[in-house]
C-alpha positions in Angstrom: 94.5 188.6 101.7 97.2 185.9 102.3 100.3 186.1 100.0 99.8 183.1 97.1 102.4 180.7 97.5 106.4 181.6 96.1 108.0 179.3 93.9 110.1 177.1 94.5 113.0 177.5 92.0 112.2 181.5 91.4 113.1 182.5 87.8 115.6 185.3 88.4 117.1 188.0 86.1 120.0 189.9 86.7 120.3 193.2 85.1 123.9 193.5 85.2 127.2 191.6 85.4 128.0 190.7 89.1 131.0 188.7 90.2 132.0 185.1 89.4 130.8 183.6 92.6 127.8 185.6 93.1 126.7 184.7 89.6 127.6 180.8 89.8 125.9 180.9 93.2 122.8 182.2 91.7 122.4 180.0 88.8 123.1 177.0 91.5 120.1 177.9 93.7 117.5 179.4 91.6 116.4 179.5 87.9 119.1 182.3 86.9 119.4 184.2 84.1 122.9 186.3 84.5 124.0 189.5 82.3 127.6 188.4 81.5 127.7 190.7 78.4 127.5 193.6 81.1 125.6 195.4 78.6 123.2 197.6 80.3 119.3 197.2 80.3 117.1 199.7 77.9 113.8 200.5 79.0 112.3 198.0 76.8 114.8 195.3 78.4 113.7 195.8 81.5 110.3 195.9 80.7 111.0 192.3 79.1 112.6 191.4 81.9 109.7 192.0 84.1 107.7 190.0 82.0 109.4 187.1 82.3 110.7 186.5 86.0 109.1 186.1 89.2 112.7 188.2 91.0 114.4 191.0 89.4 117.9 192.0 90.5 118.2 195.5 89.2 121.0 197.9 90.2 120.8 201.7 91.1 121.2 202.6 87.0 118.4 200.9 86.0 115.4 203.3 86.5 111.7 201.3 87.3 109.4 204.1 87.1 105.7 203.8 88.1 104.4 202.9 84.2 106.8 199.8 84.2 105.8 198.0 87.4 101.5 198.8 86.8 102.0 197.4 83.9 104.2 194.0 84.7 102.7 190.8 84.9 101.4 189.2 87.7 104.5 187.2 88.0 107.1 189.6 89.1 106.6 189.4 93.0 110.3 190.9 94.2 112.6 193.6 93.1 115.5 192.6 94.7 117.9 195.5 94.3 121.9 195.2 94.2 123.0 198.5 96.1 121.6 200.3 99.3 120.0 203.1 96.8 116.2 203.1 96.0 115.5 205.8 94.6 115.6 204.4 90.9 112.6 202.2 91.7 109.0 203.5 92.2 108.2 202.2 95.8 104.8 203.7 96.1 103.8 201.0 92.7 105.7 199.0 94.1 103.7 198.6 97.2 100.0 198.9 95.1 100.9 195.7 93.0 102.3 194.3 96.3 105.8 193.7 95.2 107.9 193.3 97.4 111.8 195.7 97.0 114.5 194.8 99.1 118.2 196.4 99.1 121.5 195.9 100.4 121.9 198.7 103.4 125.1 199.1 105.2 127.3 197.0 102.8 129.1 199.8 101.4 129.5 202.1 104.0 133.3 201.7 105.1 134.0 201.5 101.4 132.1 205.5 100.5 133.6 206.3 103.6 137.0 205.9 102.6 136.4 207.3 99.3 134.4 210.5 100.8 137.3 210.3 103.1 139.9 210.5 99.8 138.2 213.2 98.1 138.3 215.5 100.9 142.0 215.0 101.0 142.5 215.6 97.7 140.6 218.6 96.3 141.9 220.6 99.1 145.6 219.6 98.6 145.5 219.5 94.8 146.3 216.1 94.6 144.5 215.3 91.1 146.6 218.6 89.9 149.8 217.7 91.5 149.4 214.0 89.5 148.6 215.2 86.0 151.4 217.9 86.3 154.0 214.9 86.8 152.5 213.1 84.1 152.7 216.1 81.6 156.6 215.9 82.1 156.7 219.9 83.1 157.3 219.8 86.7 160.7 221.9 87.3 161.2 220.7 90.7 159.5 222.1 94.1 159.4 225.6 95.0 158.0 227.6 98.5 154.9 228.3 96.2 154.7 225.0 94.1 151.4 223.6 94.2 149.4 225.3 97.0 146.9 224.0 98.8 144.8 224.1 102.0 145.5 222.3 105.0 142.4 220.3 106.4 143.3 220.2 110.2 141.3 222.5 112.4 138.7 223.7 109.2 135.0 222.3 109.6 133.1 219.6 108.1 129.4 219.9 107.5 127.9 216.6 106.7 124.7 216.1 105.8 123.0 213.2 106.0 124.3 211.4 109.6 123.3 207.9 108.7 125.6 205.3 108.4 128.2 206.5 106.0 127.6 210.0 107.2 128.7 208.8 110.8 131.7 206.4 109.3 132.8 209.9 107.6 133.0 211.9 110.7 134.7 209.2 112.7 137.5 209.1 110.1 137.7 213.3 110.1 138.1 213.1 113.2 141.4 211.7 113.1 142.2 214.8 110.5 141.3 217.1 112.9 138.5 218.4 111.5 135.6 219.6 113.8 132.1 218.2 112.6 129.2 219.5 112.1 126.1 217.5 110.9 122.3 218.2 109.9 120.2 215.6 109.8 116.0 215.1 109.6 116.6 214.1 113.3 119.1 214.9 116.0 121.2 211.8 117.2 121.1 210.8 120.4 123.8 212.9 123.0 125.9 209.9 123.6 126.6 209.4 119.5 127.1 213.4 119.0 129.6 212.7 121.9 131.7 209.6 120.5 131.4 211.5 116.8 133.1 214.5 117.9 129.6 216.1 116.1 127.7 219.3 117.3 124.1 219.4 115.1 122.7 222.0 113.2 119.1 222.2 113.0 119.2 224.5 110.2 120.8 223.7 106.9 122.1 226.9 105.7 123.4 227.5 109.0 125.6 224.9 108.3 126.6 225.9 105.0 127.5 229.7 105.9 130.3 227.9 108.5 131.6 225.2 107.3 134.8 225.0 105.4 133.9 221.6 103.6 130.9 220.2 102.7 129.8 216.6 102.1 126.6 215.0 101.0 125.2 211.5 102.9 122.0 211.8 102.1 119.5 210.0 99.8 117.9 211.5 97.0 114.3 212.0 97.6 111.9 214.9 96.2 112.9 216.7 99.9 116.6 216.2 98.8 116.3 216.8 94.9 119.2 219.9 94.6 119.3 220.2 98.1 122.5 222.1 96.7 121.1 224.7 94.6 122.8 228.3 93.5 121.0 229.9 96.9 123.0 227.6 99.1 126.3 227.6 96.8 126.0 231.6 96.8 125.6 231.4 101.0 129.1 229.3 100.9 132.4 230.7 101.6 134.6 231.7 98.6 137.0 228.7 100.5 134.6 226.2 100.7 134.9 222.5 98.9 131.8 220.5 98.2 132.0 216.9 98.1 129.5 214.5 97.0 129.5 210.6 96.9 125.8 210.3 97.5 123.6 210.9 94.7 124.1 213.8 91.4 120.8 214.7 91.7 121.0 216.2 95.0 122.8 219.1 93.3 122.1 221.3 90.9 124.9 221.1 88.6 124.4 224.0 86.1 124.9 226.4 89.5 127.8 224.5 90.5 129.4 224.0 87.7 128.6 228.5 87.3 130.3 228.7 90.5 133.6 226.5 90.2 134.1 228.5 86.7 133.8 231.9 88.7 136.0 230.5 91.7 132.9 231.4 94.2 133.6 228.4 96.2 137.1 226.6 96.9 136.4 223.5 94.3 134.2 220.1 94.5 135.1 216.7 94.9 132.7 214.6 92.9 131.8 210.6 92.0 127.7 211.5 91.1 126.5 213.0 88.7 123.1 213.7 87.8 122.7 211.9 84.2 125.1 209.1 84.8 127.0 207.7 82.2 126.6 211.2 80.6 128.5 213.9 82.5 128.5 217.6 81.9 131.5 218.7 79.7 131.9 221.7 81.2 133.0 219.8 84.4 136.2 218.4 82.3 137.8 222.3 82.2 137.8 223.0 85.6 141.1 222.7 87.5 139.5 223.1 91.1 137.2 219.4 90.5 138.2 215.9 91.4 136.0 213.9 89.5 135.4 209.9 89.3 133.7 207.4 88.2 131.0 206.7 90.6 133.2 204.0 92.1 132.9 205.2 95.5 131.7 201.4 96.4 133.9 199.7 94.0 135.4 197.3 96.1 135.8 193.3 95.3 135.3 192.8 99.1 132.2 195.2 99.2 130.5 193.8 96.0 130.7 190.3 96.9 129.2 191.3 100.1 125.8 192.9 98.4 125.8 189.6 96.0 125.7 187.4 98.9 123.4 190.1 100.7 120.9 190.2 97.3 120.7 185.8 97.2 119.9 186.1 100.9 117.2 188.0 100.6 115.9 186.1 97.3 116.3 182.8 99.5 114.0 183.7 102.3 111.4 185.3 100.6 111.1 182.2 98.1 111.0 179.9 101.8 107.9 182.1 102.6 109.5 184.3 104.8 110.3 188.0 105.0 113.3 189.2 104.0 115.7 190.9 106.1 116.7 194.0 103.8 113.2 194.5 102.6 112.3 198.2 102.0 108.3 198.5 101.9 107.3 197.4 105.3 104.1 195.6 106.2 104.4 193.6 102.8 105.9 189.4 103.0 
């Protein structure tokens, strides 16, 4: 059946605070409703929220499970999501009540890139450690054994997940001299392995036995969920670091966690975490962890970039056209 027509000044409500201009823009070109307490969404928010807008603008915290969208009103016709991640929104409902999801791919990538990029500088070289020990006031001054670390030239990168960050990653290793090795659903064409510096490894454990540092590019999907589980972590070498600025739930954290504590791998390098804002305490006593704040794409540059990318995509499908960044093909 033919889509009914879109209206013309969408009612739209924002789930959390974006930036100044984004949110100005917004209330200039549609029927806006901004968070500018910042206070997150409950369940029952959102649920609210749905009720009352024809365009949502969740972001990857707020979790839209199947219940919420069969049961929203006929009115909500676009979930237009700030961030490249989808995995907190039911697409499956999404697509039997014909609402349309669209993202913002590929505006973050240089940004979790560099931060991927930091992390596996730093949990090797004991930066994080090095830091808090000149804080404490108890450094005595450097020594031949002060501080210890591994060098990262020459050791091997496993990536998984060669999309778009996962190909900004190895390009930057590259210039570390790491070698790289990626697995991925699909191999990439020669000439890309070629200007990546890559080899592929078509099996995932393979990869794991051999490579020195690990780091997840992957989305979370129920192929991915703990992709890292303790029969992988246990097939690692005792020097390997794990990094992870995808998504926490592609690990399973009560084996890591066992493993950092019992120094079967080198250490981890993390900025996900599987029940985000809550973290596991036991991650807070380990001395071989770099941990942050899931800030991996918290750029001003990068953000303003997925605001402008999220009103683009709310503009043309309110003209009656598709948008560019929508994720449910076949649906307009």
């Amino acid at each position: 059946m033919p889509d009914s027509p879109r209206p013309a000044n969408p009612r739209v409500i924002v789930t959390r605070e974006l930036a100044d201009g984004i949110q100005d823009r917004m209330c200039e070109l549609f029927d806006a409703k901004p968070n500018y307490s910042d206070t997150a969404f409950s369940r029952d928010d959102l649920i609210a929220a749905m009720a009352e807008c024809d365009v949502l603008v969740p972001t990857v915290t707020d979790q839209i499970d199947a219940e919420m969208i069969a049961n929203a009103p006929s009115r909500l016709r676009l979930i237009a999501s700030f961030g490249a991640g989808v995995d907190h929104i039911d697409l499956a409902a999404a697509r039997a009540r014909k609402i349309l999801v669209t993202n913002t791919p590929g505006v973050f990538t240089e940004d979790t890139a560099d931060m991927t990029m930091g992390l596996i500088l730093s949990v090797p070289r004991r930066l994080y450690e090095g830091e808090k020990l000149m804080r404490s006031g108890k450094w005595q001054g450097w020594k031949p054994s002060g501080m210890l670390g591994h060098c990262i030239g020459g050791k091997k990168l496993g990536i998984i997940g060669m999309g778009r960050i996962g190909q900004a990653v190895a390009r930057r290793a590259s210039g570390f001299g790491l070698s790289i090795i990626y697995h991925n659903r699909r191999q990439l064409p020669p000439a890309v392995e070629e200007s990546l510096n890559a080899s592929y490894a078509a099996e995932l454990d393979d990869l794991i036995r051999e490579c020195d540092i690990i780091s997840l590019h992957c989305p979370h999907t129920p192929e991915t969920h703990e992709l890292i589980n303790a029969e992988r972590i246990a097939k690692m070498k005792p020097s390997t670091y794990l990094i992870n600025t995808a998504r926490g739930d592609l690990i399973n954290e009560d084996a890591l966690i066992k493993a950092l504590q019992q120094e079967k791998i080198g250490g981890a390098g993390l900025d996900v975490y599987r029940r985000e804002p809550q973290i596991d305490p036991r991650f807070l006593d380990l001395k071989n962890t770099v941990l942050l704040p899931h800030m991996g794409s918290a750029t001003f540059e990068g953000r303003e970039a997925s605001g402008e990318r999220v009103i683009a995509n709310i503009r043309i499908w309110a003209d009656g056209h598709r948008p560019p960044d929508q994720v449910l093909d076949g649906w307009v």
